[in-house]
C-alpha positions as CSV (number, residue, x, y, z in Angstrom):
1,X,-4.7,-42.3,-40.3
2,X,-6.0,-38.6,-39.8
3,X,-8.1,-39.9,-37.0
4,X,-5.4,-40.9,-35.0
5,X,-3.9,-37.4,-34.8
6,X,-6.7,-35.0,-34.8
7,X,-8.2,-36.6,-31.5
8,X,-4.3,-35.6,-29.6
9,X,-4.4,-32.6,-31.4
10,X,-7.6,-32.0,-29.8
11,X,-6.5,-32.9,-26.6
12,X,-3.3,-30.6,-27.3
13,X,-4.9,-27.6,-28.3
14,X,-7.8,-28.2,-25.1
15,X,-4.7,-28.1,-22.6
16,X,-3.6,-24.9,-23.6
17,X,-6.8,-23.0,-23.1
18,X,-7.0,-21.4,-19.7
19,X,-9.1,-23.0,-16.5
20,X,-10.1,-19.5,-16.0
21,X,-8.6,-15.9,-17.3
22,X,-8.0,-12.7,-14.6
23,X,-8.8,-9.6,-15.8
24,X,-7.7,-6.4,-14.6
25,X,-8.7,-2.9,-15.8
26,X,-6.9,0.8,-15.0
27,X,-7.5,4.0,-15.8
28,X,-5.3,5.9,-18.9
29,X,-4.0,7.8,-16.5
30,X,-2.1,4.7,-14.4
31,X,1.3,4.6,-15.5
32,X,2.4,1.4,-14.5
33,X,3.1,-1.5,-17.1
34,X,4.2,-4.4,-15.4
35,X,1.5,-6.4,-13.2
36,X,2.9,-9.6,-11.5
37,X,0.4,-12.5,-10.3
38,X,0.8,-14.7,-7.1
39,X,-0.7,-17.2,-5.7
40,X,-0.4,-18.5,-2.3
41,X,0.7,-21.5,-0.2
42,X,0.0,-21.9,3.7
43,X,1.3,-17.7,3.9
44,X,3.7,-17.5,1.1
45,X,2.8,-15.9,-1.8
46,X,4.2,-17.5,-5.0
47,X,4.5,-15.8,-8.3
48,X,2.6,-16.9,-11.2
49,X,3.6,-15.1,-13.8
50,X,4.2,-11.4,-15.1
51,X,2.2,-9.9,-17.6
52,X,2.5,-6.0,-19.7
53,X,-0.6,-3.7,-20.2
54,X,-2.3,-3.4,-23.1
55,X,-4.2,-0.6,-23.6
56,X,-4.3,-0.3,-19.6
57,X,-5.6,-3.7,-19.2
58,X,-4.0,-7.0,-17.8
59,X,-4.9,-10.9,-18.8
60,X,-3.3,-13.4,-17.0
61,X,-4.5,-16.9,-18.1
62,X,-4.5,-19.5,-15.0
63,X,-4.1,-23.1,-16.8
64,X,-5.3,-25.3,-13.9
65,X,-7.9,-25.6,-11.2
66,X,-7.3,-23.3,-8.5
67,X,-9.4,-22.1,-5.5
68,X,-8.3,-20.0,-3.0
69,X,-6.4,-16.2,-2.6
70,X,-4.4,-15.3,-5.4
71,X,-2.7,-10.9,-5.4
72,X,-1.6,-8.3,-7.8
73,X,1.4,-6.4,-7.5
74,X,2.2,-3.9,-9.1
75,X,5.9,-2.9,-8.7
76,X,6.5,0.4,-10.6
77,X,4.4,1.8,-8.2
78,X,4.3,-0.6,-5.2
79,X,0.5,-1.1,-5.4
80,X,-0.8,-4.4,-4.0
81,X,-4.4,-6.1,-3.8
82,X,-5.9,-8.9,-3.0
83,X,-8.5,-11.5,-4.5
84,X,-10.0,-14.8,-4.4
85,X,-10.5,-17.2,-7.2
86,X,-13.0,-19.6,-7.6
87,X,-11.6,-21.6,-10.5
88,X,-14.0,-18.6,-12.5
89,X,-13.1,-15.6,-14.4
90,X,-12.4,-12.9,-12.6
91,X,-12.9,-9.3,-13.8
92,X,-11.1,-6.4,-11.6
93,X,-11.6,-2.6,-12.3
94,X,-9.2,-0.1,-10.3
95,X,-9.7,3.3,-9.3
96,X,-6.9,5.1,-9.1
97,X,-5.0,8.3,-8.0
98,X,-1.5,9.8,-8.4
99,X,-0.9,6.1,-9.8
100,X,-2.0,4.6,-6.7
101,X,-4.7,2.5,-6.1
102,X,-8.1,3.9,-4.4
103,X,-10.7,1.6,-4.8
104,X,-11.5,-1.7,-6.3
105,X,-14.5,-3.1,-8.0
106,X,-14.9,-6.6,-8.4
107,X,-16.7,-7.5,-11.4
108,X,-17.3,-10.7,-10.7
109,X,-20.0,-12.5,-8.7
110,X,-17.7,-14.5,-6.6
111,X,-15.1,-11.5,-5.4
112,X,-18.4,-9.0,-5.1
113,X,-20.1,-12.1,-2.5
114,X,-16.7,-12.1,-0.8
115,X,-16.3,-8.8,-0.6
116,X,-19.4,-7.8,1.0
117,X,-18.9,-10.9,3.4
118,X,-15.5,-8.9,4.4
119,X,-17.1,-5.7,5.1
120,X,-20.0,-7.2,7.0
121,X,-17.3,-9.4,9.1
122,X,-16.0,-6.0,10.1
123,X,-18.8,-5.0,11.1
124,X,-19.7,-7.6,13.6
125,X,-16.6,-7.4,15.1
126,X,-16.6,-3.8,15.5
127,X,-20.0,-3.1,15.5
128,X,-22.6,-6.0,16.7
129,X,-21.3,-5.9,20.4
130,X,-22.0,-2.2,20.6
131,X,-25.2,-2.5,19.2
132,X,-26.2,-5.4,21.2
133,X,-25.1,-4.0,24.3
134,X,-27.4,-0.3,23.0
135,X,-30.2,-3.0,22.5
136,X,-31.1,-3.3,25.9
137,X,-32.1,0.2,26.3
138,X,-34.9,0.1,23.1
139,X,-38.1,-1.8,23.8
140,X,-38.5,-4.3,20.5
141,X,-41.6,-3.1,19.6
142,X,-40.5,0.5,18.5
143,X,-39.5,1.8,15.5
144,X,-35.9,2.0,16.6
145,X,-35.7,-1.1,18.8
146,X,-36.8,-3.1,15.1
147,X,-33.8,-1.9,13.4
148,X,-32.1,-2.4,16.1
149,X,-32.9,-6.5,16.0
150,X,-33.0,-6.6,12.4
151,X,-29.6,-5.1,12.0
152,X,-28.2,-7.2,14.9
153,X,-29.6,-10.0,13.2
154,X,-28.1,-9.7,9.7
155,X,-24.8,-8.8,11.5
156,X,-25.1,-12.3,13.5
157,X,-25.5,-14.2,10.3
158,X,-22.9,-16.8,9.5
159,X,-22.1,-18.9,6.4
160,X,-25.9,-19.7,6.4
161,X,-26.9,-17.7,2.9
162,X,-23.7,-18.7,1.6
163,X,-24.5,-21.1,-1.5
164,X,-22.2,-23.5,-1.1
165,X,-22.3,-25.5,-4.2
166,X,-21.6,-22.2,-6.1
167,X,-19.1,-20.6,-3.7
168,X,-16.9,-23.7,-2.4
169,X,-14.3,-21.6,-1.2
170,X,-16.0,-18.2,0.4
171,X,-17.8,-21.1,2.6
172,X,-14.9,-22.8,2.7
173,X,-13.0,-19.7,4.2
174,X,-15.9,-17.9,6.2
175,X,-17.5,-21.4,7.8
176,X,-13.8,-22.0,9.1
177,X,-13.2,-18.7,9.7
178,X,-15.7,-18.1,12.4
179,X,-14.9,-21.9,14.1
180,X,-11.5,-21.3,14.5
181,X,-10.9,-17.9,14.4
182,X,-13.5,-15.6,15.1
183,X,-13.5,-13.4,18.4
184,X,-16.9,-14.7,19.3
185,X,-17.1,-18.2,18.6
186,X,-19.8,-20.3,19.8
187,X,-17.2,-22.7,21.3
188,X,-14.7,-23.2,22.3
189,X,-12.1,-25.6,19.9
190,X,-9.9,-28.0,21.5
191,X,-6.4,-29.1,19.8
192,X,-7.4,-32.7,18.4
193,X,-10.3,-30.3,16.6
194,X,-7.7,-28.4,15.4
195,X,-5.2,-31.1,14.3
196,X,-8.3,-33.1,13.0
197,X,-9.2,-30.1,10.4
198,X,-5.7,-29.7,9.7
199,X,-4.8,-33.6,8.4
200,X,-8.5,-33.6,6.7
201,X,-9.1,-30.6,5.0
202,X,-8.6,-30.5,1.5
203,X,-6.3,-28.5,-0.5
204,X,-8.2,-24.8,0.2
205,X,-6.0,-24.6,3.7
206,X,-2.9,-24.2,1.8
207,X,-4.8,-21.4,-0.6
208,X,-7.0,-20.2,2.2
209,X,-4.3,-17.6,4.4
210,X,-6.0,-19.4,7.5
211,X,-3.6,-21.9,7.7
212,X,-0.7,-19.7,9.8
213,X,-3.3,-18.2,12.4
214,X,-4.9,-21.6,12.9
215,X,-1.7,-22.5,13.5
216,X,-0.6,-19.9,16.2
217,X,-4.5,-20.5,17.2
218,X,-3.4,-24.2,18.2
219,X,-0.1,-23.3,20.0
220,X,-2.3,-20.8,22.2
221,X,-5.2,-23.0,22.6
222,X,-5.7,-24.0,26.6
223,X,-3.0,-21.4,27.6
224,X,-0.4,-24.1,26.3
225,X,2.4,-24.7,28.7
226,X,4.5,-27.3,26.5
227,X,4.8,-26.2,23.0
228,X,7.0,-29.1,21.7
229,X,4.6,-32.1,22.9
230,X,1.9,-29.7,21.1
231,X,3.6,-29.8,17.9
232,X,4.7,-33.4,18.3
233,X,1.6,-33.9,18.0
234,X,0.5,-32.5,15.6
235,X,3.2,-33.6,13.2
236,X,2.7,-37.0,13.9
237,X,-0.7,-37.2,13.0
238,X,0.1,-35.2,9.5
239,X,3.6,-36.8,9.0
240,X,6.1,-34.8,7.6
241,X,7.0,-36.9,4.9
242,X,3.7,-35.2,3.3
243,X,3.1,-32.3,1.8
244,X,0.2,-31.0,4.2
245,X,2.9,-32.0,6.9
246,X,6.0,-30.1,5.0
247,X,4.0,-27.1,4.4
248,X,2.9,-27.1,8.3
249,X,6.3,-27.4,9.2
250,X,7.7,-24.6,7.2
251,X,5.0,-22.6,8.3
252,X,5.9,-23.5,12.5
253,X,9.8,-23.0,11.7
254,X,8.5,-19.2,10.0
255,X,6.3,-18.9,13.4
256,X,8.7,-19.8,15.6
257,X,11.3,-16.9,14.0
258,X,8.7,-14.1,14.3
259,X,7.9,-15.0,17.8
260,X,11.4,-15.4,18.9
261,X,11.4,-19.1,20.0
262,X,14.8,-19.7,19.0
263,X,14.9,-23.3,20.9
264,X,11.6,-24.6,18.8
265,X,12.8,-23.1,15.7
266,X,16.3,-24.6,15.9
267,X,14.5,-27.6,16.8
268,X,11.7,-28.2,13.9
269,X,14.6,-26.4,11.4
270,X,16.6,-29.1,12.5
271,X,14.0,-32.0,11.6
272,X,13.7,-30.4,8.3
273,X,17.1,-30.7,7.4
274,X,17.4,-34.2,8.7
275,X,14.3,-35.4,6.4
276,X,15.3,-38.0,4.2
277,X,12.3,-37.7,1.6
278,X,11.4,-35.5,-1.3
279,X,11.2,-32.1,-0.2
280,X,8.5,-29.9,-1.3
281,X,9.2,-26.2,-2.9
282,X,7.6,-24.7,0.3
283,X,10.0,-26.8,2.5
284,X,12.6,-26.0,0.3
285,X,12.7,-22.0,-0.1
286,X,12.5,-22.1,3.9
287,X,15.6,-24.3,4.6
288,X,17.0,-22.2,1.5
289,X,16.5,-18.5,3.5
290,X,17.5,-19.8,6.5
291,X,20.5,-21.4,5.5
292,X,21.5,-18.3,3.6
293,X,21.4,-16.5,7.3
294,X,23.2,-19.2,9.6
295,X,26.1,-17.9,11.5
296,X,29.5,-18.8,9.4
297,X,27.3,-19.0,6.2
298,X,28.7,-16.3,3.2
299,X,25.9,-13.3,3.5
300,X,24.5,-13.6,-0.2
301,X,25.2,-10.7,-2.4
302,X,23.0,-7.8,-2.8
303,X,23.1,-5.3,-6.2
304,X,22.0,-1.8,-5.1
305,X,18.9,-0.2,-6.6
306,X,20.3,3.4,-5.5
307,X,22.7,3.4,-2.5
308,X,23.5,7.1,-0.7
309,X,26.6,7.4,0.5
310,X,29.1,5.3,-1.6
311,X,29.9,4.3,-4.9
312,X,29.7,0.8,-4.3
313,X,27.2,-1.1,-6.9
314,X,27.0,-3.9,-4.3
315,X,27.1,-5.1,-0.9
316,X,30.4,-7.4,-2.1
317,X,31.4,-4.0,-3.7
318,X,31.6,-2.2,-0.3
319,X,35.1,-2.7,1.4
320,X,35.5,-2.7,5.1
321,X,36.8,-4.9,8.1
322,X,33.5,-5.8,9.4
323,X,30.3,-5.0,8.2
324,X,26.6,-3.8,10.2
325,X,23.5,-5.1,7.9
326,X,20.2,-3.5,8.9
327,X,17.2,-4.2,7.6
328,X,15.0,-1.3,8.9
329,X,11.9,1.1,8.4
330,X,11.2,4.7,8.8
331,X,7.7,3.9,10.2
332,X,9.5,1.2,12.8
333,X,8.9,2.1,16.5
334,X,11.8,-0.1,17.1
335,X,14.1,0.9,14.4
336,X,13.0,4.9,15.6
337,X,14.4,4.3,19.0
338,X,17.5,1.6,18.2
339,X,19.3,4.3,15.5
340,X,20.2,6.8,16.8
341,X,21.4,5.2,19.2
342,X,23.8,3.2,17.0
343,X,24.5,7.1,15.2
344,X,26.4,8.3,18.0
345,X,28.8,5.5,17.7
346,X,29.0,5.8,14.0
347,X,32.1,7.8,13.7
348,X,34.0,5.4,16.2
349,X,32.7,2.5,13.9
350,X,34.0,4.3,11.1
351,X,37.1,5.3,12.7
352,X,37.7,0.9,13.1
353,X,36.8,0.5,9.5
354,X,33.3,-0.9,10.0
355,X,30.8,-0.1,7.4
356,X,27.0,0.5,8.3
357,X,24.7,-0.9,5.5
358,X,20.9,0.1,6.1
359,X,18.5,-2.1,3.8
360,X,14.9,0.2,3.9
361,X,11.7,-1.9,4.3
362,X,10.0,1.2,3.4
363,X,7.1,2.1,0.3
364,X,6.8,5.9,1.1
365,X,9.8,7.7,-0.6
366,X,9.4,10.9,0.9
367,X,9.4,9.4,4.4
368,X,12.3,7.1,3.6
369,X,14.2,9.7,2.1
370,X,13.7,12.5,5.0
371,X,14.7,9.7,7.4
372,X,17.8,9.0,5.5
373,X,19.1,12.6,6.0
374,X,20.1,11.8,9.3
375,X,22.0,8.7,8.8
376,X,25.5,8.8,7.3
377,X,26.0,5.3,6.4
378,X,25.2,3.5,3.1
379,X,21.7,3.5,2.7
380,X,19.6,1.9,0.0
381,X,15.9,0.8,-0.6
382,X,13.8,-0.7,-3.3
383,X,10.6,1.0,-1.8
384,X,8.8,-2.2,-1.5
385,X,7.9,-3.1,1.7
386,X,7.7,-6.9,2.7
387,X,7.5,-7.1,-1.4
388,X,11.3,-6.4,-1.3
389,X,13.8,-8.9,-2.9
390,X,15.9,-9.1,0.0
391,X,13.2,-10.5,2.5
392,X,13.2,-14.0,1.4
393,X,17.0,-13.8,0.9
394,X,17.7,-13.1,3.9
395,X,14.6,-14.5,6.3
396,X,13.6,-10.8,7.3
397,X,10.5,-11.4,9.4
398,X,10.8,-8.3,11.7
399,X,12.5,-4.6,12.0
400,X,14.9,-4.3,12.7
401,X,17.1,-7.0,11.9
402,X,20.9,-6.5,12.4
403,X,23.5,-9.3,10.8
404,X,27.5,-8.1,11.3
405,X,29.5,-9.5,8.5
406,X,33.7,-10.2,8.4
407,X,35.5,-9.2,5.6
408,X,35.0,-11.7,3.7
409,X,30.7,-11.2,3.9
410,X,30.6,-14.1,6.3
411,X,28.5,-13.7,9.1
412,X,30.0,-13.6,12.4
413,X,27.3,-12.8,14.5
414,X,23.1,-12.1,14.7
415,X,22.5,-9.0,17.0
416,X,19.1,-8.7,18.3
417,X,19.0,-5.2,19.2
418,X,21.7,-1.9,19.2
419,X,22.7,-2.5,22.8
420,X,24.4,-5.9,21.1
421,X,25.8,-4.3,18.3
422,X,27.5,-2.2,20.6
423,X,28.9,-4.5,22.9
424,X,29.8,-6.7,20.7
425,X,32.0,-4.0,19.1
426,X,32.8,-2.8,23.3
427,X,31.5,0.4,22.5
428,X,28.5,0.6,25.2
């Protein structure tokens, strides 16, 4: 009889071993405790789990195979970077300063490959066609004019050293890399290239972070003139009942809103709602954020971190006939020249009993905080950045972003700049 258990028991105990363990190392001096792990689909980055410091150093055990971009965030002090994983350990030591982050080693073989890969990347983009073009004034055989080709020549290099039976996914990302993307590619890619690699690549597009600019790389390609038959298309050859087709989808809807194409993203947001499958996570948390934003739809709740100028603990909390959400930044161009114009009509807003609620995408607290000083409404932040809670709430893709709420935190109407906040309110 003991055979018959030991062998699941086995089998048990096998499962919960990790597929591969991330390892990250700080200084004593780094004060933050809590790490959080991500992993990423299409250009969402997903959370994995959160893990505590122990004796400055973080373990996060990864149960399954997984190849492809994964970050760290730390969010006591708003540090972020990035890594790859190639279903390997991966050992990480930080080098850090006033708790934040100045330099990273990789330890490992595959993020030290990928990392020099980066760097030399950079380098032929920025570099190579200067030194090409200096090239022609150096005769070969001279001492100069050799370094010259030698250099030119490692910078020219490709995926070609690139083992790809031990680094599947840096050749994965840098051979598709340079086809697709790259400033200087040796050809030109049409759109059924494009929606060929897309339906037949395997599951590294979704982990890559190429999948978005590949994306706006097809709606550009040929100078395209008719965006909808493009993206027809394309769906139909992936079909959206898929998850490759889903995750496409979301990620076209999420393009569509940063660009502005309101009549595409209505469109494709539209299909998505219709579908009549099984809808994947992805899909979901997009229909989710955008529903949360749709005009008539109750503005979700936010607690304050540390609101100035009221006593309110929430946006609920604040009481006013109408309501002006902002979702801005200090370092904004934009937001720079759009307030103060909306500041010289602040005291007539007040005056009607309309609130002004500025949300900060900011991570620098001096500069949020100087910036503030000037603006009398509510003002809160969590000092995140685009790693702030209320960006997938509330489908922030750009600054700023103005939503003006009833009193009952309905929305009544989506603003695209001051001049419409104004008007609406007849106070141009």
């Amino acid at each position: 009889m003991k055979k018959i258990f030991i062998i699941p028991a086995l089998l048990a105990a096998f499962s919960l071993q990790a597929q591969f363990t991330v390892t990250i190392q700080a200084p004593a001096d780094f004060k933050d405790q809590d790490a959080i792990l991500y992993t990423l689909n299409g250009s969402k980055d997903i959370i994995f789990t959160k893990e505590q410091s122990k004796n400055n150093t973080w373990t996060f055990r990864y149960p399954k195979n997984y190849m492809g971009m994964m970050k760290v965030y730390f969010p006591g002090s708003n540090n972020t970077f990035n890594f790859i994983s190639e279903n390997k350990d991966v050992t990480v030591k930080l080098e850090t300063q006033g708790n934040k982050v100045k330099d990273i080693k990789y330890l490992d073989e595959a993020n030290d490959v990928m990392s020099k890969l980066q760097e030399g990347s950079q380098k032929k983009e920025m570099i190579l066609p200067a030194l090409t073009q200096i090239k022609e004034y150096y005769k070969d055989n001279t001492d100069f004019g050799k370094a010259l080709k030698t250099e030119i020549s490692r910078l020219s290099g490709g995926t070609e050293g690139i083992d790809q039976s031990q680094h599947p996914f840096i050749y994965y990302y840098n051979s598709n890399y340079s086809k697709f993307l790259s400033n200087n590619p040796a050809k030109k890619v049409s759109q059924d290239e494009i929606i060929n690699f897309i339906d037949k690549s395997n599951d590294m597009l979704e982990t890559s972070s190429l999948l978005r600019p590949i994306l706006v790389a097809y709606l550009n390609t040929g100078g395209n003139t008719n965006v909808g038959t493009s993206v027809d298309k394309l769906l139909d050859t992936l079909k959206v009942e898929t998850p490759r087709g889903q995750t496409v989808l979301s990620e076209l809807i999420d393009i569509f809103d940063v660009y502005d194409m309101q009549e595409f993203k209505n469109k494709y947001l539209s299909l998505a709602k219709n579908l009549k499958c099984t809808i994947t996570d992805r899909l979901a948390s997009t229909l989710k954020s955008n529903a949360n934003v749709e005009i008539g739809a109750a503005f979700p709740d936010y607690k304050f971190q540390s609101p100035l100028n009221t006593n309110a603990k929430s946006l609920y909390d604040v009481k006013a006939d109408k309501k002006i959400i902002i979702f801005w930044s200090s370092t904004c161009s934009h937001c720079e020249e759009e307030l103060p114009k909306l500041l010289t009509k602040y005291n007539d807003l007040k005056a009607r009993n309309i609130q002004v609620v500025g949300l900060s995408m900011d991570v620098d607290r001096d500069s949020y905080a100087k910036k503030i000083t000037a603006f009398p409404w509510i003002n809160d932040s969590e000092l995140k950045g685009w790693n702030s809670s209320y960006v997938d709430t509330y489908n922030v893709h750009a600054t700023p972003t103005y939503f003006i709420l009833d009193a009952n935190n309905k929305i009544i109407n989506k603003p695209e700049h001051v001049a419409d906040v104004l008007e609406y309110f007849k106070l141009k």
